[in-house]
N, C-alpha and C positions, 0 to 999 in steps of 0.2 A: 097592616104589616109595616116593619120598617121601610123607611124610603130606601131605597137600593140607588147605590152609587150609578150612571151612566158613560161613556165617554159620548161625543158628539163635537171633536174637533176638524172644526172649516177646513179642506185641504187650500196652502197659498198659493195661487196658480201664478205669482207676478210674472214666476221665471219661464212659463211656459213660450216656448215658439212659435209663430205661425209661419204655414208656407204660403199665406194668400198676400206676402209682402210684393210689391212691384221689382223688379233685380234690374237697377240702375247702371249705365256704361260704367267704361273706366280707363284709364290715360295708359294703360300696355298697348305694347307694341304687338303687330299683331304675330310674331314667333313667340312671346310671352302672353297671351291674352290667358285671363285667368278661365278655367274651363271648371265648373262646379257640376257636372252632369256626372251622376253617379254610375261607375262603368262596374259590369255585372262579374264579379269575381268567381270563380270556383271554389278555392280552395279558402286563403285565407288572404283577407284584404289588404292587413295590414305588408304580407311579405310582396305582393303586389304592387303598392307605392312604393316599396323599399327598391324593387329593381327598377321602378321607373327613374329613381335616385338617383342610382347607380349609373343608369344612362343618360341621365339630364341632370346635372348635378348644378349646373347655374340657373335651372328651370323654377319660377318664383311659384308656377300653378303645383310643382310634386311635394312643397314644401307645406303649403296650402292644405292640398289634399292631405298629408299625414295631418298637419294640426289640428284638421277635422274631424279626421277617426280619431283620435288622442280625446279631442271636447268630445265627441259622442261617446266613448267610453268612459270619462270626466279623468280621465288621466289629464289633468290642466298644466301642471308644470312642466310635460313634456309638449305639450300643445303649444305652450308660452315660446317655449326654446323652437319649435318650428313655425310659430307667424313669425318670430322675428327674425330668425333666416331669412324667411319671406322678403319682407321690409326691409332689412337689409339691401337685398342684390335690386328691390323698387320701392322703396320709401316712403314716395308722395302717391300714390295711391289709395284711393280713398276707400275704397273696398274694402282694403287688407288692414287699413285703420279700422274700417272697422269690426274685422273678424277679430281681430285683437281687445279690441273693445268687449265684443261676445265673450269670447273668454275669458277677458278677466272677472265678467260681471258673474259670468256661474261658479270659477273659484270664489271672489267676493262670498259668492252664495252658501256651498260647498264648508270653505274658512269660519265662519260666521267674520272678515276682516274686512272693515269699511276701507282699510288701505286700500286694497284691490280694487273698490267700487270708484275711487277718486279717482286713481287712474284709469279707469275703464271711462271715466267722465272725460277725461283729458281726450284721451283720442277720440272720445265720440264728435266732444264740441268740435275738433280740427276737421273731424269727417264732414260734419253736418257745414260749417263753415264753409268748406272746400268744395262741396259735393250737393247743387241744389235743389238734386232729386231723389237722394236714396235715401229709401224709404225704410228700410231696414234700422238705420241709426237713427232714426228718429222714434220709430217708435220702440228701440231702447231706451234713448235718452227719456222716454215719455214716462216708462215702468219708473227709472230710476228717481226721476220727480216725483212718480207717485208713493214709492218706496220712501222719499224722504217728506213725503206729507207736503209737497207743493203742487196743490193743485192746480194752481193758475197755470204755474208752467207747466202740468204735464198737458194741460185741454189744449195750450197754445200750439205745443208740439203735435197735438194730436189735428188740430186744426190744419197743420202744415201738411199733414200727411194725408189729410184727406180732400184738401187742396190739389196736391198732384196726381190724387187718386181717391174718385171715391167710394169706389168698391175695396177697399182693405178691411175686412172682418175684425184682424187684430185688434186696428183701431177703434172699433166700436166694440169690443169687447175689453179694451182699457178705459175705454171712456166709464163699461158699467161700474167697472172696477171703482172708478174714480167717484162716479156718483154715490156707490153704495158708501164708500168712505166719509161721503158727504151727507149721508143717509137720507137721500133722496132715490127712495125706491121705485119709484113710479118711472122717476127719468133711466135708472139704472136696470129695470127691464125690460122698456122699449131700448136701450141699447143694446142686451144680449139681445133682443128679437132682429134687430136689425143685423147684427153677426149672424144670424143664424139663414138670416133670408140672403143676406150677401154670397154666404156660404154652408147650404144645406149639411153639408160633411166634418164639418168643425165644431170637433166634441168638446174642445175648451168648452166652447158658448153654453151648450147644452148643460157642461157640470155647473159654471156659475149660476146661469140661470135655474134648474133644478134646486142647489144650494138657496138662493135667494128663496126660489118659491115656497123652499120647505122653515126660511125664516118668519116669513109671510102667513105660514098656515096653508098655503096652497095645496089641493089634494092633487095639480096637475105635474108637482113636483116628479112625481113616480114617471109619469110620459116623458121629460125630462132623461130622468136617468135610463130610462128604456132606451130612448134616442141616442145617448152616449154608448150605449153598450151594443146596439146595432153595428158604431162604427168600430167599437176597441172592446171585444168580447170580452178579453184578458186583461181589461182594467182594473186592478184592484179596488182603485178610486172609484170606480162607478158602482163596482158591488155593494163596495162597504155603504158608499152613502147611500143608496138605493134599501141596505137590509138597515141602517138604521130609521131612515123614511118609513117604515115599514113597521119597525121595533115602536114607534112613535107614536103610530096610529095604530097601534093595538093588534096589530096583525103576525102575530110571532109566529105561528110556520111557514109563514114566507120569509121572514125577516130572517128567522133562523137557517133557510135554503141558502138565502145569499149569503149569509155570515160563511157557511161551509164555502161557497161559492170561492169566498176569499181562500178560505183555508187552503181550497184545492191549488191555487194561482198561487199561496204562500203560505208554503206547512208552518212556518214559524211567527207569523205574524200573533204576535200575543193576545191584541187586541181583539181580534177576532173570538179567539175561544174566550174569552171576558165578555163579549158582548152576546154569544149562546149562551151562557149562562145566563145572561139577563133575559133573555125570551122564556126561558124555563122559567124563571120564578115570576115572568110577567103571567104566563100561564094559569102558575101558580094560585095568584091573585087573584083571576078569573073563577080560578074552582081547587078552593083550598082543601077538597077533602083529598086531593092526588098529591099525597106527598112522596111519589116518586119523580115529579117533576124538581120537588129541594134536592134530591139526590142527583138528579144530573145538572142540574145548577152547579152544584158542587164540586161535579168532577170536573167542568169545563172553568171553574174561578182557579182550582187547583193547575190544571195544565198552565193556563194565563201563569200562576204564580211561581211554577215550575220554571218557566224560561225566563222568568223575572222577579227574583225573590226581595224586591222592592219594592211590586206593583203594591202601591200600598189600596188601590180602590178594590183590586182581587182578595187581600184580603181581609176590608173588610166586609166582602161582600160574602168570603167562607164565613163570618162573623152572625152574619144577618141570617143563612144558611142555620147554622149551630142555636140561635138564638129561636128561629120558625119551630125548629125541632124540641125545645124544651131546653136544651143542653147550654145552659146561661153560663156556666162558668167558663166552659172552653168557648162560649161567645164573646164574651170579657177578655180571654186573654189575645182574639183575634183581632180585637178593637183597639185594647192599647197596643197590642204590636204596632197596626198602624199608624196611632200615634206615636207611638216610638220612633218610627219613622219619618213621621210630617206633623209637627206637635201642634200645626194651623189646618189639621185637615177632620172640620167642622163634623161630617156625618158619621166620624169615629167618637168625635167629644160628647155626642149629641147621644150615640148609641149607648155609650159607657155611664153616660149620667142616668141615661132611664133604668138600666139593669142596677145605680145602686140603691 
């Protein structure tokens, strides 16, 4: 049977958070001490710092807290405009350097604009300089070394952070990071295990790790994403990688559960209904006298190409469909579509040449 197109892209966790960082003092006074304890709203959070505002209007912590809710809703420009109120009315404050730093590095992120990332470095270094226990800007500063391929500096930074502590999870789950980059797998999953034993609850570790295992060939890869999904049912992230774990080793009614899994957490994820249809024609493969499994192939490459009339692997996989079925010339013109589309994309050149 023709090879069928797959997807199977690494999700990058650089920019992911952890809450197992140490929360370092800081030089306010204490009518201004910064207060990050998340206070339990009714209504709506946002109109709730807005009247704390309103009543503390020189207060550096209400200015904080909105630029926080702003970064969690990735509204960043308006985040930008409230740490630096912030820092304005306390300046030297090493915290709020580097809440500002956080921010810029997710716009950075957000932007695709390395401008943002510089200056998110700028105030990290004054933070880190200033400040020589938070842990927090450090192990930014540490992503961001490993984001620009310097490893040395990011292990250094990570050394530093586990120095003042060395139960931080983060840390050893940038370390994997860093290793696998180095493609020293051996060292880079005794680092996720170590996040993991640091911190039983920390589904980063578990997606990397899972990830790794399933580069590895590991079959414990699936326990893995089990474990991640324990903690964040509603992870898309854990579904998908978990049903293509699954699509991989040969197991497509399950792989095909999770794929819906996704669906359900996200009707529009295209990807999804592209990769049910690869279960179907993995099926397929197994017992090609059921050619109603090309037929729902088919209608789940069509949905994928319905919300994306450029996915050019949906259609050449209608292509491979039309082609199983007999129907070679509307397989041809599925093939060069795709080429028309992406005139380097090998499994349409490859399809078009056998049919002439």
């Amino acid at each position: 049977m023709r090879k069928l197109v797959y997807i199977f892209t690494a999700f990058i966790l650089i920019q992911c958070e952890s809450n197992n960082s140490q929360k370092s003092s800081n030089d306010l006074s204490n009518d201004d001490q910064i207060n990050l304890t998340t206070q339990p709203v009714e209504v709506d959070p946002l109109k709730a710092i807005e009247s704390e505002i309103i009543e503390n209007p020189n207060s550096t912590n209400v200015y904080l807290k909105r630029a926080l809710y702003y970064k969690e809703n990735r509204e960043y420009e308006k985040a930008i405009e409230d740490i630096n109120r912030a820092l304005s009315l306390t300046p030297d404050v090493s915290i709020l350097q580097y809440h500002k730093a956080a921010i810029l590095y997710e716009y950075a992120v957000q932007k695709q604009d390395v401008t943002y990332l510089d200056e998110s470095k700028i105030y990290l270094n004054n933070c880190i300089s200033e400040d020589k226990v938070l842990i927090e800007a450090r192990l930014l500063r540490a992503k961001i070394h490993l984001f620009e391929e310097e490893t040395d500096e990011c292990m250094a930074m990570l050394s530093d952070v586990l120095r003042i502590n060395e139960r931080v999870a983060e840390a050893y789950l940038i370390k994997g990071m860093t290793y696998e980059f180095l493609e020293n797998a051996t060292l880079a999953a005794s680092s996720y295990q170590t996040a993991i034993e640091v911190d039983p609850d920390y589904y980063d570790a578990y997606i990397h790790r899972g990830m790794l295992a399933d580069r590895l060939g590991e079959d414990k890869a699936l326990d893995y994403y089990n474990s991640a999904l324990a903690l964040e049912p509603k992870s898309i992230e854990a579904h998908r990688n978990k049903a293509l774990h699954l699509h991989f080793n040969n197991q497509f009614i399950d792989a095909r559960a999770s794929f819906l899994d996704v669906i359900q957490l996200a009707p529009d994820f295209e990807e999804a209904y592209f990769n049910i249809g690869n279960t179907y024609l993995g099926q397929f493969a197994q017992n090609e006298d059921i050619t109603d499994y090309v037929d729902s192939a088919f209608h789940y490459f069509s949905e994928a190409y319905k919300m994306n009339k450029t996915y050019v692997q949906a259609i050449h996989n209608m292509g491979v469909c039309f082609e199983i079925k007999g129907e070679f010339s509307v397989a041809r013109e599925h093939y060069q579509k795709a080429i028309d589309l992406d005139n380097n994309f090998q499994p349409a050149l490859d399809a078009i040449n056998d049919l002439n």
